[in-house]
Each structure stands twice: as structure tokens, then as C-alpha cells.
N, CA, C and O atoms as a Tinker XYZ file with bonds, in Angstrom:
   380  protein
     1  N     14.200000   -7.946000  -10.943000    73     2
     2  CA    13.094000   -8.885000  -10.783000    64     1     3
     3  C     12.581000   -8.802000   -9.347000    63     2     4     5
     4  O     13.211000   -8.627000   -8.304000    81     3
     5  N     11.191000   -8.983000   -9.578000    73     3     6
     6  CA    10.631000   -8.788000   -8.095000    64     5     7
     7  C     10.790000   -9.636000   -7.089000    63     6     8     9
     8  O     10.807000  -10.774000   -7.559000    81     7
     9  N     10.986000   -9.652000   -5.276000    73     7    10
    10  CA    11.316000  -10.777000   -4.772000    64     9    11
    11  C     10.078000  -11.676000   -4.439000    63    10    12    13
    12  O     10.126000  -12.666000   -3.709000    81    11
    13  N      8.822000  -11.138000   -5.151000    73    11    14
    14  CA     7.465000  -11.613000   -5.141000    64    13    15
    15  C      7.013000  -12.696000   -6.010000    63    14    16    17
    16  O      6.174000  -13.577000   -5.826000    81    15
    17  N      7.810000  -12.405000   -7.053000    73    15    18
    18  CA     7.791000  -13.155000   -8.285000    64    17    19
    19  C      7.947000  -14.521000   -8.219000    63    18    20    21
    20  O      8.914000  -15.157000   -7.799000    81    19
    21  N      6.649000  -15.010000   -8.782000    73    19    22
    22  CA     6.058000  -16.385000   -8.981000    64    21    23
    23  C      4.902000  -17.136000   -9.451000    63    22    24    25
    24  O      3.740000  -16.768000   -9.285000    81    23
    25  N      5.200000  -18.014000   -9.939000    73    23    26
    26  CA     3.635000  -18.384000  -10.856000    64    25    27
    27  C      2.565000  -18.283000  -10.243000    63    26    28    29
    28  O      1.619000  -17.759000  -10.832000    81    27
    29  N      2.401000  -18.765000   -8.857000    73    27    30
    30  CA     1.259000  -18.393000   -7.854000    64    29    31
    31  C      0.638000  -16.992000   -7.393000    63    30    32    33
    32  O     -0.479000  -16.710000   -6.961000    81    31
    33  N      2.080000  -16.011000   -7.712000    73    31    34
    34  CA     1.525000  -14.542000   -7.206000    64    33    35
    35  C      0.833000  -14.109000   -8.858000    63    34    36    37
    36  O     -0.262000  -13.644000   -9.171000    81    35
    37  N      1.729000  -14.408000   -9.467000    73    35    38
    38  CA     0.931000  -13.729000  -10.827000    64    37    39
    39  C     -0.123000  -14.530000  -11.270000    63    38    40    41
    40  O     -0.588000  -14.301000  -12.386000    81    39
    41  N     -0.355000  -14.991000  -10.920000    73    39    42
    42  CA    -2.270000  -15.390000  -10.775000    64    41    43
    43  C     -2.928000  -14.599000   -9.942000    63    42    44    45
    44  O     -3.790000  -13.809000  -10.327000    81    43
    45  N     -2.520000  -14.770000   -8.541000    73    43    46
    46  CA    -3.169000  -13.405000   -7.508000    64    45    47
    47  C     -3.493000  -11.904000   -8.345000    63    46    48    49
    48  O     -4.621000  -11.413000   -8.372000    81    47
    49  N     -2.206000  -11.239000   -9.060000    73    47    50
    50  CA    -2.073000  -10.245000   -9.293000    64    49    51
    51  C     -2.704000   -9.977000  -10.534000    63    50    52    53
    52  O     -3.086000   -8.859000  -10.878000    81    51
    53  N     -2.858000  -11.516000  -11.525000    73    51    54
    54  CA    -3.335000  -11.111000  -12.950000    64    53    55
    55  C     -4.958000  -10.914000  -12.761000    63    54    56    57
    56  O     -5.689000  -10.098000  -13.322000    81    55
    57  N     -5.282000  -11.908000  -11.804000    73    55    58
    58  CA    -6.594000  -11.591000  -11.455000    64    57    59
    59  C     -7.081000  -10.424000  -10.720000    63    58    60    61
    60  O     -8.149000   -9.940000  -11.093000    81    59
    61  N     -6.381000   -9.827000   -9.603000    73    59    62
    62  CA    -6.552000   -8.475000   -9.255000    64    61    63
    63  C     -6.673000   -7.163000  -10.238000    63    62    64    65
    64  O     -7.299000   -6.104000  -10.188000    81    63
    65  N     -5.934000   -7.656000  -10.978000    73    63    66
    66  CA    -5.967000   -6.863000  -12.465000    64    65    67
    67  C     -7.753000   -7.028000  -13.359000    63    66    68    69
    68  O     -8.586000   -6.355000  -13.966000    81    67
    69  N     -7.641000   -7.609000  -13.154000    73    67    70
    70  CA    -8.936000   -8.047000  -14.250000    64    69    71
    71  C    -10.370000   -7.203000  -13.088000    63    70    72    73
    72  O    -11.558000   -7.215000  -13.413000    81    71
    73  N     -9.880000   -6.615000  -11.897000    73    71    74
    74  CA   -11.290000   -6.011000  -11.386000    64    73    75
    75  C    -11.080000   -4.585000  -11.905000    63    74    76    77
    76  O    -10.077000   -3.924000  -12.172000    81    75
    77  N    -12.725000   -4.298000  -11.960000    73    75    78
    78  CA   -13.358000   -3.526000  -12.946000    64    77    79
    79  C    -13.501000   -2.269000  -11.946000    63    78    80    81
    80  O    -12.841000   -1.267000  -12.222000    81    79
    81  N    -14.142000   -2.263000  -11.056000    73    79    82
    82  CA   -15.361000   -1.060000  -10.476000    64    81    83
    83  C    -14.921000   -1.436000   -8.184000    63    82    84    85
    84  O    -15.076000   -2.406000   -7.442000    81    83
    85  N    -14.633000   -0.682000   -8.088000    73    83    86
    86  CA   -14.564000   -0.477000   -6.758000    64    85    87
    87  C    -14.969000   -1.315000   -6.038000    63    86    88    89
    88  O    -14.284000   -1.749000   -5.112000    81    87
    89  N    -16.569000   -1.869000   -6.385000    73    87    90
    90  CA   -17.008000   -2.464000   -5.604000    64    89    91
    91  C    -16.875000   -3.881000   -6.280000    63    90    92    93
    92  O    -17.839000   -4.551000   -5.911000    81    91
    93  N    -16.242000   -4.439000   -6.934000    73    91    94
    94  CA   -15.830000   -5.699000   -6.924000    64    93    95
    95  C    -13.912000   -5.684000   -6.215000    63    94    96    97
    96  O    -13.274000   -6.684000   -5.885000    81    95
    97  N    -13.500000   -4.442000   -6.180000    73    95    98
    98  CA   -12.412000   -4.575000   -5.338000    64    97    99
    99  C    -12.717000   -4.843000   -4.039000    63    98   100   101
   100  O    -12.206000   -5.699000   -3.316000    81    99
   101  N    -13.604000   -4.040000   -3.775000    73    99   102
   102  CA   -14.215000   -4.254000   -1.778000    64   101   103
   103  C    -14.622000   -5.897000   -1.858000    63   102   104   105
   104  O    -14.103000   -6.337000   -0.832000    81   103
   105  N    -15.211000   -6.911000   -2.470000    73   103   106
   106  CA   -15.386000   -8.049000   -2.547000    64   105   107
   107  C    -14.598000   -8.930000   -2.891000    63   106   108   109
   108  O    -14.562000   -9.960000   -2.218000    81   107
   109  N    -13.741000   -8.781000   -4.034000    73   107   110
   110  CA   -12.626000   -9.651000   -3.569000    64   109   111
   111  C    -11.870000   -9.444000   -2.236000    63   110   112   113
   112  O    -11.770000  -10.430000   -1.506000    81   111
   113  N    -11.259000   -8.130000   -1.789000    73   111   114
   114  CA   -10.711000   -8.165000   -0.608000    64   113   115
   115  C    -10.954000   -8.405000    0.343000    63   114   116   117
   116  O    -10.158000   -8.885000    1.149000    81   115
   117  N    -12.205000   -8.136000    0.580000    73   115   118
   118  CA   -13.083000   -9.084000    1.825000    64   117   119
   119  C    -12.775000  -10.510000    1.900000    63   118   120   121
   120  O    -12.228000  -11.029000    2.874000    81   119
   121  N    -13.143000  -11.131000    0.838000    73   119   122
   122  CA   -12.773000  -12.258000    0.860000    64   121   123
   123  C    -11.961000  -12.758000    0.680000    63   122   124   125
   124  O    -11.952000  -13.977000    0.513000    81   123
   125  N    -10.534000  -11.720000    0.627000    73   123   126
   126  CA    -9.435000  -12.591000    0.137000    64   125   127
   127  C     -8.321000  -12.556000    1.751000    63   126   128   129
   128  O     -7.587000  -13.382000    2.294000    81   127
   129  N     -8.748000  -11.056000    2.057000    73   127   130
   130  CA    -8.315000  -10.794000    3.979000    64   129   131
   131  C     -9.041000  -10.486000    4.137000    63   130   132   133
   132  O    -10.130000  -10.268000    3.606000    81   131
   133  N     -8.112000  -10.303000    5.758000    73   131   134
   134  CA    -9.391000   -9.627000    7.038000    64   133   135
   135  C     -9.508000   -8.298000    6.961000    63   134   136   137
   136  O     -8.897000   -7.621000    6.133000    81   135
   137  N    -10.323000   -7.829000    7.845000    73   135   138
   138  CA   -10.439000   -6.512000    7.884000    64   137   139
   139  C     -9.074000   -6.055000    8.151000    63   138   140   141
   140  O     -8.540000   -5.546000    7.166000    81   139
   141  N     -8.262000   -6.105000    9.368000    73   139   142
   142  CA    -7.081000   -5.709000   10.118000    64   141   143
   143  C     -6.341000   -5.730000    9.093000    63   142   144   145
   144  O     -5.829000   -4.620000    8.956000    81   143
   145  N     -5.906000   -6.722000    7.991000    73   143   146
   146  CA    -5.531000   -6.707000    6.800000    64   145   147
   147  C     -5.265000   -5.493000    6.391000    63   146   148   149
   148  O     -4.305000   -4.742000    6.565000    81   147
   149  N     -6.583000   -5.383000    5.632000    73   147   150
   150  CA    -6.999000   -4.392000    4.539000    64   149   151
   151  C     -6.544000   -3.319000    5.091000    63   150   152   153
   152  O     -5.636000   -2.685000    4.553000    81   151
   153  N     -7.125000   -2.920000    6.309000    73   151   154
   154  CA    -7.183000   -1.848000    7.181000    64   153   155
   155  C     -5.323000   -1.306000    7.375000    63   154   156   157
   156  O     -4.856000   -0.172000    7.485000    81   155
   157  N     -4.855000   -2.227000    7.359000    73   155   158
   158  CA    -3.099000   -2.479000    7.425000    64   157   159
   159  C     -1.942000   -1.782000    6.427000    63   158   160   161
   160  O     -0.947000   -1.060000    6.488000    81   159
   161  N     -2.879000   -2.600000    5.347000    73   159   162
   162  CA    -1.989000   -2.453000    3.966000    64   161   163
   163  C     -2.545000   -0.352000    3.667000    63   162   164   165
   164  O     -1.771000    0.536000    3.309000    81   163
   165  N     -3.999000   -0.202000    3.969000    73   163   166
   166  CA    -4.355000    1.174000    3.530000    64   165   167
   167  C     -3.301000    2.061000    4.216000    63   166   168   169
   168  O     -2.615000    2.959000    3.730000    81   167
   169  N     -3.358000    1.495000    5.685000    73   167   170
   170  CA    -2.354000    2.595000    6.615000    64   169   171
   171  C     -1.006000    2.867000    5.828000    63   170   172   173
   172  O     -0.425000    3.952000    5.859000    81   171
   173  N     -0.595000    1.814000    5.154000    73   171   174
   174  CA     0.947000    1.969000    5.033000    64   173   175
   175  C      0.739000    2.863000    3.623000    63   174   176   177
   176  O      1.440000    3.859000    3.446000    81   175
   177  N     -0.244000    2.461000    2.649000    73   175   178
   178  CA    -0.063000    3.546000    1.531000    64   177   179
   179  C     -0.447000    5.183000    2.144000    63   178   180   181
   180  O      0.199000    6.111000    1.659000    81   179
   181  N     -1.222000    5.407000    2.925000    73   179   182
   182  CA    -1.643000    6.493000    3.273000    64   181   183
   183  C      0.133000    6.870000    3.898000    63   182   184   185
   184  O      0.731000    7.703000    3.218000    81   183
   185  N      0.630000    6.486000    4.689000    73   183   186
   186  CA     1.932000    6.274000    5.655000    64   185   187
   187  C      2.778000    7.222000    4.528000    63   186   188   189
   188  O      3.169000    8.372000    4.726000    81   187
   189  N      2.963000    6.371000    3.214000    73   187   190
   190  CA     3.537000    6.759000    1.943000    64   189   191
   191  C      3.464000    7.879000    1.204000    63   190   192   193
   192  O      4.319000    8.588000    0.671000    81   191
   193  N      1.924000    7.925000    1.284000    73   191   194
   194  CA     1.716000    9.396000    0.654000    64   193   195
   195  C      2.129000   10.565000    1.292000    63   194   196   197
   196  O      2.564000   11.557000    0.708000    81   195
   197  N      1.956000   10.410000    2.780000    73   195   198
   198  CA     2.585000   11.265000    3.649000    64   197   199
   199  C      4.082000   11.747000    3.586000    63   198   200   201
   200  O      4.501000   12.897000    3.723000    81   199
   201  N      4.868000   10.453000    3.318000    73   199   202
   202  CA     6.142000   10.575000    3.314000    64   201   203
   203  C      6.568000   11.162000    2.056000    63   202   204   205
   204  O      7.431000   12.039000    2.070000    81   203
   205  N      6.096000   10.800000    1.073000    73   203   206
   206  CA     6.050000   11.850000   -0.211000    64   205   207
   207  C      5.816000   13.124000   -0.044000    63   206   208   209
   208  O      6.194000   13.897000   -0.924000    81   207
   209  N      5.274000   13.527000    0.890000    73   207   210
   210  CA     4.981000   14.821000    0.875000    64   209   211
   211  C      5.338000   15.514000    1.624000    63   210   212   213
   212  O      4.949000   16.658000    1.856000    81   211
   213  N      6.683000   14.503000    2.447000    73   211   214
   214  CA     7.712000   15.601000    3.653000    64   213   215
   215  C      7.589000   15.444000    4.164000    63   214   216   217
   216  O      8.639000   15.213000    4.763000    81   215
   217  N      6.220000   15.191000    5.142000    73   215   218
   218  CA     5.261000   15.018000    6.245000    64   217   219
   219  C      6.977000   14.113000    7.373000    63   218   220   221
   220  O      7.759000   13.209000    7.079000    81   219
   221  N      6.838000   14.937000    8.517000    73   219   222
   222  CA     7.663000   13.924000    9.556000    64   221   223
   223  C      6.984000   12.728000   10.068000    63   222   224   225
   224  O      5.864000   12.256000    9.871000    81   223
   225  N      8.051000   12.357000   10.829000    73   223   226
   226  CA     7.286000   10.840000   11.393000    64   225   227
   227  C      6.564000   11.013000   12.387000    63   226   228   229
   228  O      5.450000   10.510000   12.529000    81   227
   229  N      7.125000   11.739000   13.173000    73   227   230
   230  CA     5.925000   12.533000   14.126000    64   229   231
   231  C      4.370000   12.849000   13.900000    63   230   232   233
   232  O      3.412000   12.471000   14.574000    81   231
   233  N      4.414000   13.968000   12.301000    73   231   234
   234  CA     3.294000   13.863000   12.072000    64   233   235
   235  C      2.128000   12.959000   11.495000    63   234   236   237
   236  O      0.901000   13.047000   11.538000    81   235
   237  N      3.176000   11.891000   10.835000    73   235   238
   238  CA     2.728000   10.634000   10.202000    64   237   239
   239  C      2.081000    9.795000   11.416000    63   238   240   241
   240  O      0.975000    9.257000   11.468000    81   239
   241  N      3.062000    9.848000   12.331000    73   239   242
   242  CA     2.507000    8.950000   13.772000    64   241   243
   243  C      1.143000    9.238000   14.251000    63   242   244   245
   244  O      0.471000    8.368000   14.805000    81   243
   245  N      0.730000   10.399000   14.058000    73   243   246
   246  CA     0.106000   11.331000   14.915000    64   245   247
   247  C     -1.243000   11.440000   13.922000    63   246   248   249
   248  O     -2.373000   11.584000   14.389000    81   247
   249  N     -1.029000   11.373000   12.828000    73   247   250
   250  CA    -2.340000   11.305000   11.768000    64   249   251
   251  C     -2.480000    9.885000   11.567000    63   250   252   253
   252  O     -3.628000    9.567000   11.878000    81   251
   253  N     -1.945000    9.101000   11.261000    73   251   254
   254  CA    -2.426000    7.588000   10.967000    64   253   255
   255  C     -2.392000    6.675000   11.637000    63   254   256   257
   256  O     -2.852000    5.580000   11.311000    81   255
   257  N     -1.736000    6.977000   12.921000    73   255   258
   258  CA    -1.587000    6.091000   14.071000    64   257   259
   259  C     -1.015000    4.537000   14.045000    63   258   260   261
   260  O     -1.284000    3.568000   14.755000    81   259
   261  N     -0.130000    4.708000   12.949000    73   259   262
   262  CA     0.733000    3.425000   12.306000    64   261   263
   263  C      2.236000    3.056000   13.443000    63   262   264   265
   264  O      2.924000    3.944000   13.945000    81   263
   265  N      2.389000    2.045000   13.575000    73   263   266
   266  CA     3.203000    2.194000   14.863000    64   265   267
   267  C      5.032000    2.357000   14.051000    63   266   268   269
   268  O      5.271000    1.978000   12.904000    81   267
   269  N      5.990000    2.937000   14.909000    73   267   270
   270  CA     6.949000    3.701000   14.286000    64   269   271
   271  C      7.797000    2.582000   13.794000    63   270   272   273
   272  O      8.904000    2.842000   13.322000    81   271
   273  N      7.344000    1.292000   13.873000    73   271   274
   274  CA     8.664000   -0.093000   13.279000    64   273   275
   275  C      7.778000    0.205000   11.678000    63   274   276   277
   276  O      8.435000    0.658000   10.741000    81   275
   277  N      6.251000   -0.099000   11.494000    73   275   278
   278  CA     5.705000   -0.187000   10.490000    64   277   279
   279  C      6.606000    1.228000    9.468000    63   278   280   281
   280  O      7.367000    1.301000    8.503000    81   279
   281  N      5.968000    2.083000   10.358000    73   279   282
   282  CA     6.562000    3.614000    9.770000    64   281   283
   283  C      7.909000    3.494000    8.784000    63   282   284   285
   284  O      7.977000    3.580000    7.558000    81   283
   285  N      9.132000    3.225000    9.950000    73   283   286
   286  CA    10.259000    2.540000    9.310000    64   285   287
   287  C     10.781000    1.733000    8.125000    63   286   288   289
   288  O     11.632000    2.012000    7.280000    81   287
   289  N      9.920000    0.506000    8.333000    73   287   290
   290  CA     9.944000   -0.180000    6.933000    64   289   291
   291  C      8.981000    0.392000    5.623000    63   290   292   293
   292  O      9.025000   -0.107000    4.499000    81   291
   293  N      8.181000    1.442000    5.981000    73   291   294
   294  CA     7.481000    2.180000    4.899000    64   293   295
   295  C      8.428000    2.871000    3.760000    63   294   296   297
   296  O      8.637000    2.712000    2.557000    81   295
   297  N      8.989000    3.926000    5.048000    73   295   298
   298  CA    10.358000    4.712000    4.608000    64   297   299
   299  C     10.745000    3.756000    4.070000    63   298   300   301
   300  O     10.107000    3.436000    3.067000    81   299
   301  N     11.775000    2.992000    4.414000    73   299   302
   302  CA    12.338000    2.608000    3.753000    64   301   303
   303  C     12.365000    2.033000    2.312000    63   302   304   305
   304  O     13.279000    2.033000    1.487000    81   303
   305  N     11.042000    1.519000    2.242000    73   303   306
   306  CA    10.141000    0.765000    1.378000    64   305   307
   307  C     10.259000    2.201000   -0.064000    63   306   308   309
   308  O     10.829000    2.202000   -1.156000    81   307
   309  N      9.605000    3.015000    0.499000    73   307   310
   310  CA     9.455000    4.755000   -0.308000    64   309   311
   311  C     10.909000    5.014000   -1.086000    63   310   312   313
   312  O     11.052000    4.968000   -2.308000    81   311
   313  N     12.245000    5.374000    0.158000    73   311   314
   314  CA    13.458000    5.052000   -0.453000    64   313   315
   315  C     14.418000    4.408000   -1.514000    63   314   316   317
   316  O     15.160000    4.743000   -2.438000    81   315
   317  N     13.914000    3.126000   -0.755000    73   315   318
   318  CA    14.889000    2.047000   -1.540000    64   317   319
   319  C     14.230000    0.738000   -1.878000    63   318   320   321
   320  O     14.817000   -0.337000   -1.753000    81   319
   321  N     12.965000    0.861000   -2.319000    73   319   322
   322  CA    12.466000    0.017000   -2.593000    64   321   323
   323  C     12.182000   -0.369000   -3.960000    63   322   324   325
   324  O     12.766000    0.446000   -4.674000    81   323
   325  N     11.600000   -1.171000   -4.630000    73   323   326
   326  CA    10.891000   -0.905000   -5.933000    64   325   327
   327  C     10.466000    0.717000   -6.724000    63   326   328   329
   328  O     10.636000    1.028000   -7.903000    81   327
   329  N      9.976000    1.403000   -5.796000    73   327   330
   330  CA     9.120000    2.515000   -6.666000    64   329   331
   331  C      7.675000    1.859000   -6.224000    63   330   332   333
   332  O      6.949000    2.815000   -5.950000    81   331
   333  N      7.051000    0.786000   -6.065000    73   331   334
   334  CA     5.782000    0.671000   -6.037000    64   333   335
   335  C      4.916000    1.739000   -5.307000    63   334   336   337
   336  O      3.872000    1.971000   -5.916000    81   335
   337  N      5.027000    2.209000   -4.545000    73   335   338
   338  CA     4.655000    3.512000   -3.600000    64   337   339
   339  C      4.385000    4.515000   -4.492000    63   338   340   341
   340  O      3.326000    4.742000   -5.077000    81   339
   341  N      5.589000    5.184000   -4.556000    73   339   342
   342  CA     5.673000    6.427000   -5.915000    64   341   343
   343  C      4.426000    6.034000   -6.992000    63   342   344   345
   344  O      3.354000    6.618000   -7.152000    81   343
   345  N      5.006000    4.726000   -7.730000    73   343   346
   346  CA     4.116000    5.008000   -9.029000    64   345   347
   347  C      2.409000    4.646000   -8.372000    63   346   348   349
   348  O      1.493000    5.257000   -8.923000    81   347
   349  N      2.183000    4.032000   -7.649000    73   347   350
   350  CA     0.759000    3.991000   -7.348000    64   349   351
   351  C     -0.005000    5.422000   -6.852000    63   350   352   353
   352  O     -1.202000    5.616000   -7.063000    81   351
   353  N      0.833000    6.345000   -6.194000    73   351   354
   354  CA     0.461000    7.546000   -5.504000    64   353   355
   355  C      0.078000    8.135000   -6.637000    63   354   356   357
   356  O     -1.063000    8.494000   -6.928000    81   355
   357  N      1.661000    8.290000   -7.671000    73   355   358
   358  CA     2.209000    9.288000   -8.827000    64   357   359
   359  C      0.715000    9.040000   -9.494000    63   358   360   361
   360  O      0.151000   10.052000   -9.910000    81   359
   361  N     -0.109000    7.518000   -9.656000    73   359   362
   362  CA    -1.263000    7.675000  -10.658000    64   361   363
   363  C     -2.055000    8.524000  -10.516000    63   362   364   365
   364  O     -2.394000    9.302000  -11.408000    81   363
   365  N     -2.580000    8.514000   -9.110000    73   363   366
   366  CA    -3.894000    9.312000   -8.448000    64   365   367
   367  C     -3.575000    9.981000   -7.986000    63   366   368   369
   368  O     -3.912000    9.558000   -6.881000    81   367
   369  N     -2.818000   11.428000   -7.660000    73   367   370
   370  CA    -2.722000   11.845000   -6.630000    64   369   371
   371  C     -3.376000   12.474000   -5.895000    63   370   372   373
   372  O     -3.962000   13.380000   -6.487000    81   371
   373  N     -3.664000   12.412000   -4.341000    73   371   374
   374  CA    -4.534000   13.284000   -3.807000    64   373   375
   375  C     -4.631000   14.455000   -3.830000    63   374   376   377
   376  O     -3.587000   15.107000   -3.830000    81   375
   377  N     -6.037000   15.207000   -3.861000    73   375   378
   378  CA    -6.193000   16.450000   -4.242000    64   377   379
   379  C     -6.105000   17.366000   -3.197000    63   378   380
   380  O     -6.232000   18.570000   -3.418000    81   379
């Protein structure tokens, strides 16, 4: 069970679910964070995809400019975490 899990998040999440088209994702998220936010959470999946793909931390540092504590808990996150990383990448993967 997730340590997220709660009647309040699965409203957040059932409704995140229910967007359709890109650009009602860019509008809820606007309005739901800030830019630095958004801008935050992208670094760490990009962070992820990297790490999926071998990429060192060095070069991860050096392309996304994510600072090396964030980096850390990414890894780790990638490792021993849920899977959420994996299966979100595993859907789309970059070409």
C-alpha cells in the first residue's frame, strides 16, 4: 500500500486521471503549483530516465542540473521504490 494513500489524495489523483489532452494538463498544473514546482517534479522524471539508462551522476548533474541530494533520493526512489519511475518511463519511452 502506498505511503500516499488517502481519501484526499485519491481525489487529487482520480481527478488528474480524468484529464484528457495536454493542454488541460498544463492548466490544471498551473493552477494547482508553481512554476519551480512543475519545473521540479519534470527534473526528477527526466533525472529517472537518465538513470534508467546508465547515465552517471556526473552526467545526470551536468545535463539537468538537479542538485546531487535531489539526484540521490531519485536513485533511490528508481531502486527501491514503488516502480512509479519505471512504469511511467516504461509507457512512453523516449525516442
Amino acid at each position: 500500500m502506498s505511503k500516499l494513500k488517502s481519501p484526499i489524495n485519491d481525489v487529487l489523483f482520480q481527478n488528474i486521471l480524468k484529464l484528457e489532452t495536454l493542454e488541460e494538463v498544463y492548466a490544471f498544473f498551473e493552477d494547482l503549483c508553481t512554476i519551480k514546482e512543475v519545473e521540479s517534479m519534470a527534473q526528477r522524471l527526466q533525472a529517472a530516465q537518465l538513470l534508467l539508462q546508465g547515465k552517471t551522476y556526473e552526467q545526470i548533474i551536468q545535463e539537468t542540473h538537479i542538485s546531487s541530494t535531489t539526484l540521490s533520493r531519485v536513485s533511490t526512489c528508481v531502486r527501491y521504490g514503488s516502480g512509479g519511475y519505471a512504469r511511467v518511463l516504461l509507457k512512453n519511452p523516449k525516442k
